[in-house]
N, C-alpha and C positions, 0 to 999 in steps of 0.2 A: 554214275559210277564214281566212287570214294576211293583214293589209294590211301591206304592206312597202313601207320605202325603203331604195333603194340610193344610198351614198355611196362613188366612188371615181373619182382626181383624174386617170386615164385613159384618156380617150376609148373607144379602141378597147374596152377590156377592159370598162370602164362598157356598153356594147353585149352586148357578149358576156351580162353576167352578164342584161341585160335581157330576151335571148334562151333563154339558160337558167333563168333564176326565172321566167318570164312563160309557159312549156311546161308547169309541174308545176300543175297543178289547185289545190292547195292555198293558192296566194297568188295574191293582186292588190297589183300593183305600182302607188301611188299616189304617188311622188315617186321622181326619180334625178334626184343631184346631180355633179357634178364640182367645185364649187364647195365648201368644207365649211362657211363660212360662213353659202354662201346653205342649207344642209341644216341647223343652225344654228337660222337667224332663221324657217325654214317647219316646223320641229319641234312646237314647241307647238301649230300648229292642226291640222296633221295624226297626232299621238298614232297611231302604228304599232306593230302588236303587235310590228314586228321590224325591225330594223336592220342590212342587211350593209354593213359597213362597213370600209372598207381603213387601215392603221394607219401607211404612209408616205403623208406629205400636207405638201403646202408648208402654212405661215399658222400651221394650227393641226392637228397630228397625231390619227390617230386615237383614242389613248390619251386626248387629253384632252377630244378631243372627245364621247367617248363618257360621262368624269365629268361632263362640261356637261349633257351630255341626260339623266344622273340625277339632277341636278340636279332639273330641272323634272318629269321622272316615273321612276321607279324601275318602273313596269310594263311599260315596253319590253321586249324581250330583246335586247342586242348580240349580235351574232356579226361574228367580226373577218375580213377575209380579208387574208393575208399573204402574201409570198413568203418569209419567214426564220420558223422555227420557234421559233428562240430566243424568239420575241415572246410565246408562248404564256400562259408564268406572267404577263407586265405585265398580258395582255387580263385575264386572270380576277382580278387588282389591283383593279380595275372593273369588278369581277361581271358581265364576258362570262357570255353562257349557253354562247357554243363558236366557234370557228374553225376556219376552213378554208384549207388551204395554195393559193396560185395554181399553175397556174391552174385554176379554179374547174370543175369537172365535174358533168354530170345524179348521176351514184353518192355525190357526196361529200354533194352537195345532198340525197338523199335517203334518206342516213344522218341528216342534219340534223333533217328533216323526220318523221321518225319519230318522232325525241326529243323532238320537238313534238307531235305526234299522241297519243304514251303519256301526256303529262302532259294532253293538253284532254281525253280519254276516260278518267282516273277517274271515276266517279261520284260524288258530289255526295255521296251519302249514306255512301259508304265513307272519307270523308275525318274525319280528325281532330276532332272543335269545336275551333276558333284558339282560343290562349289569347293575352293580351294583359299585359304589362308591368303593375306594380302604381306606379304616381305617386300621389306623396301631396305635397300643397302648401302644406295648413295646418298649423300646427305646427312646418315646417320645409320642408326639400326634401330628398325619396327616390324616387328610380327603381329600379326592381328589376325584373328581366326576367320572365318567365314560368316561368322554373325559379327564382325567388325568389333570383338574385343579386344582391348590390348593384351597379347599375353605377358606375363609377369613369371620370370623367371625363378627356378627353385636355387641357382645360386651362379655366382658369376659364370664360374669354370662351365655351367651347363651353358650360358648365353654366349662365350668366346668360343667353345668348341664348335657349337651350330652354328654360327657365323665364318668361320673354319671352313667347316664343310660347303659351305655357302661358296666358298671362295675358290673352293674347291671341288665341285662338283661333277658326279659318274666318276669319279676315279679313285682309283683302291691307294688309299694313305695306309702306311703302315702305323702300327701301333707305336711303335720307337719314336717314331716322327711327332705323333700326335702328343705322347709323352712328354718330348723336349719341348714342347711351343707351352705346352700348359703346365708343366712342372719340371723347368731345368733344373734347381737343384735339388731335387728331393730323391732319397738311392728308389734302385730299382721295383724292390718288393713294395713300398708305399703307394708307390706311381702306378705301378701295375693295379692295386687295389681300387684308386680314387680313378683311372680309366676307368674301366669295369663299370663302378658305381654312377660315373658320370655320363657313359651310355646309357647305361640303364637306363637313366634320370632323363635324358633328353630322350630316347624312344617313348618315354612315357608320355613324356609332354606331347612330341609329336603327335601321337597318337589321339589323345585328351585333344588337343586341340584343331584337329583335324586339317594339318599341315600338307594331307595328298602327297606327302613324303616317305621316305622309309631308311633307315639306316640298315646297312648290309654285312656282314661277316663275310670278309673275304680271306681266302689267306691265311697272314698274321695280323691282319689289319681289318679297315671298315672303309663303309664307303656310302655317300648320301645317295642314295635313288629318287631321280627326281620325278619318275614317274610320268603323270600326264601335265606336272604343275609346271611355272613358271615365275619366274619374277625379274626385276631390272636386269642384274647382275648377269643372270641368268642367260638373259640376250643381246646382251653389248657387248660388242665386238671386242676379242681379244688381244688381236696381233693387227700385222696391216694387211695382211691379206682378206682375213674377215672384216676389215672395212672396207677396203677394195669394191666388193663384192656388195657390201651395203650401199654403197656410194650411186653404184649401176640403177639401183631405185628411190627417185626422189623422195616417195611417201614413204619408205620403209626408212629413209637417212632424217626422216623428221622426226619420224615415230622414237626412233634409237635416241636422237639429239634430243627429246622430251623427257627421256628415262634417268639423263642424267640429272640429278638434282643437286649434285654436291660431293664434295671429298668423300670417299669410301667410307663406310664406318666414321664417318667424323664426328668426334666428342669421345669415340675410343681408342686407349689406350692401350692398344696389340703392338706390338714391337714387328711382331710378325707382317704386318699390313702394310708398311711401309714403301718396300718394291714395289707394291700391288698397285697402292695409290699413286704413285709418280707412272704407273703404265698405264693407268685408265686414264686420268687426266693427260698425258698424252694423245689418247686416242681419242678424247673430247674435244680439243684443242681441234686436231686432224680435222675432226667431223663438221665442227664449226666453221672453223674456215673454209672448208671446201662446199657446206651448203651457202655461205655468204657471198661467194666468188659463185657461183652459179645465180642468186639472188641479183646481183649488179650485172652480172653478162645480161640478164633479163629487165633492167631496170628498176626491177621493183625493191627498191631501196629500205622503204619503211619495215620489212620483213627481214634486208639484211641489220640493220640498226637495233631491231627488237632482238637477233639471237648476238651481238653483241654485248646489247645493255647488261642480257640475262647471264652471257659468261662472264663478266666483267662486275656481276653482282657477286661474283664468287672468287674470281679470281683478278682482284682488282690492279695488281702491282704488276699485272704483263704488259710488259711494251710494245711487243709487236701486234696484239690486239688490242692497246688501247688506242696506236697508233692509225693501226687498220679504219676504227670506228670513225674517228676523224675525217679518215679519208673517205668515205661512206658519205658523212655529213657532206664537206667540200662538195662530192660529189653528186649531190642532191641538191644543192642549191643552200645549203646551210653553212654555208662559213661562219657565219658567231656562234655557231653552238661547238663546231669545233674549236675554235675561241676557248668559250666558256668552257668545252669538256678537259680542253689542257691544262687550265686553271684549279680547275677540280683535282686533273692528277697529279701536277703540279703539287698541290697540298697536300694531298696521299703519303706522295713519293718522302717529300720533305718531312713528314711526322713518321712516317714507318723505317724507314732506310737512314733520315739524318743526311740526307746529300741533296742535289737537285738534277732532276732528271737528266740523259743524254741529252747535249747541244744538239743534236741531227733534229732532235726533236720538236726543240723550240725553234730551231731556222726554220724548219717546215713548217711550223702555221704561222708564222709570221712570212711565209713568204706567199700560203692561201689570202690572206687576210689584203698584200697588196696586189 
């Protein structure tokens, strides 16, 4: 069973079709508009598996009207009804599932209607497992589809705002907000337009590249749905409570400490990223040391020293983790490589900073060393 609404901006024929889709068992008919507005603004709470919908329309056509309501969900299925055939290739422009030529007949309907029946009766078990796009957030930014191509972006503003969203995920962002990040100063009515447009452009994408994601209309705002996918970002720990709680499981705190690859977004240039970055690397930091200090309570050293090397590949000018590593070494039986590793930062410190590191520093391996 189908819950369907019909939009189309002519009385009589609006009847007709009501009489003819309201006779097939298959659907129930839960809104019909002539209005395309008011079909529109009663869209998001009525979420209908189907939409027949006519494509000459004063206000606002069916073409566009149909990208509006994929907008807010992409699980509808359009089907267009027309009297000009030529309209064909636009509907499917906006991934119509199909149309039908006016006027509208029980046979055309139930050709329709089949191609909906074939697709809800595969079974469950005969289907594919979804595979889902690979997003990677730390260390840089990569989207890669399910057949592991790189996607390449229709224009920045589309690759900053889904990064955005990324950063920001299940939660309703107001429009105003999303505005000011991607276009402070440009006036109201331009900003409003290039949103708009730059939704559009990214549900496209998404789509097309099969992301297992969904941008939502909420509101005054939007919101990424992340559905059944996942990615780093995605599952590293926010605050310290959700590390807390990570911590409680050795294999789940390696797993997490493997995800981080690097500074947020690094090599872009978001103003907005900033807070974000200084909180994640915080929480990186946390996690590191606390699986390193678990690693020596246990002895096993060369596993604390390798998630060292590997934060310390990234964030080379911290003291109290390069100091840390040191002591790892000493503690291992390696006094000259703590030696050697001071020496190294030693040079770091002196080429990046122009000074030489804390004294506490160098008394302490000169004091391993006797």
């Amino acid at each position: 069973m189908f819950n369907v609404v019909i939009v189309e901006d002519e009385k009589p024929i609006l009847e007709l079709m009501k009489v003819i889709i309201g006779r097939n068992s298959h659907y129930v008919i839960i809104g019909a508009f002539s209005n395309p507005l008011e079909a529109l603004a009663s869209f998001p709470e009525l979420r209908p598996d189907i939409v027949f919908l006519d494509i000459e329309m004063p206000k606002i056509n069916g073409l566009e009207l149909a990208a509006r309501m994929n907008e807010i969900s992409d699980q509808t299925k359009i089907i267009f009804t027309t009297a000009y055939k030529e309209y064909a290739l636009d509907a499917f422009k906006v991934y119509a599932f199909d149309y039908i030529l006016k006027p509208i007949t029980p046979a055309a309907l139930e050709k329709i209607t089949n191609r909906l029946l074939k697709l809800e009766l595969i079974p469950a078990q005969s289907k594919p497992q979804a595979q889902y796009a690979s997003i990677r957030c730390f260390g840089g930014f990569e989207v890669r589809n399910p057949q592991g191509k790189l996607v390449r972006w229709p224009t920045r503003k589309t690759e900053e705002l889904f990064a955005f969203f990324l950063c920001y995920p299940n939660q309703d962002i107001s429009k105003w907000q999303l505005s000011d990040i991607l276009w402070p100063d440009m006036n109201e009515e331009r900003v409003t337009h290039n949103l708009h447009n730059t939704i559009y452009r990214l549900k496209k994408m998404m789509k097309e590249q099969e992301t297992g994601m969904d941008i939502v209309k909420i509101n005054d705002g939007y919101m990424l749905d992340t559905l059944s996918s996942t990615y780093d970002l995605l599952e590293f720990p926010k605050n310290e409570t959700a590390l807390l709680e990570c911590l409680e499981d050795a294999a789940v705190s390696e797993r997490l400490c493997s995800l981080y690859q690097g500074i947020l977004l690094d090599r872009k240039d978001y103003l907005w990223k900033a807070q974000l970055e200084v909180g994640y690397s915080k929480q990186y930091t946390a996690l590191v040391r606390s699986l390193v200090d678990r690693d020596r309570a246990k002895q096993e050293y060369s596993k604390a020293e390798q998630k060292l090397e590997t934060y310390l590949s990234q964030y080379p000018l911290n003291e109290d983790m390069q100091q840390l590593l040191m002591d790892v070494y000493v503690q291992s039986g390696k006094k000259e490589q703590a030696a050697k590793q001071y020496d190294r930062f030693e040079t770091l410190y002196q080429k990046e900073l122009g000074m030489e590191p804390p004294m506490e520093m160098k008394m302490k391996v000169a004091a391993y060393l006797n």
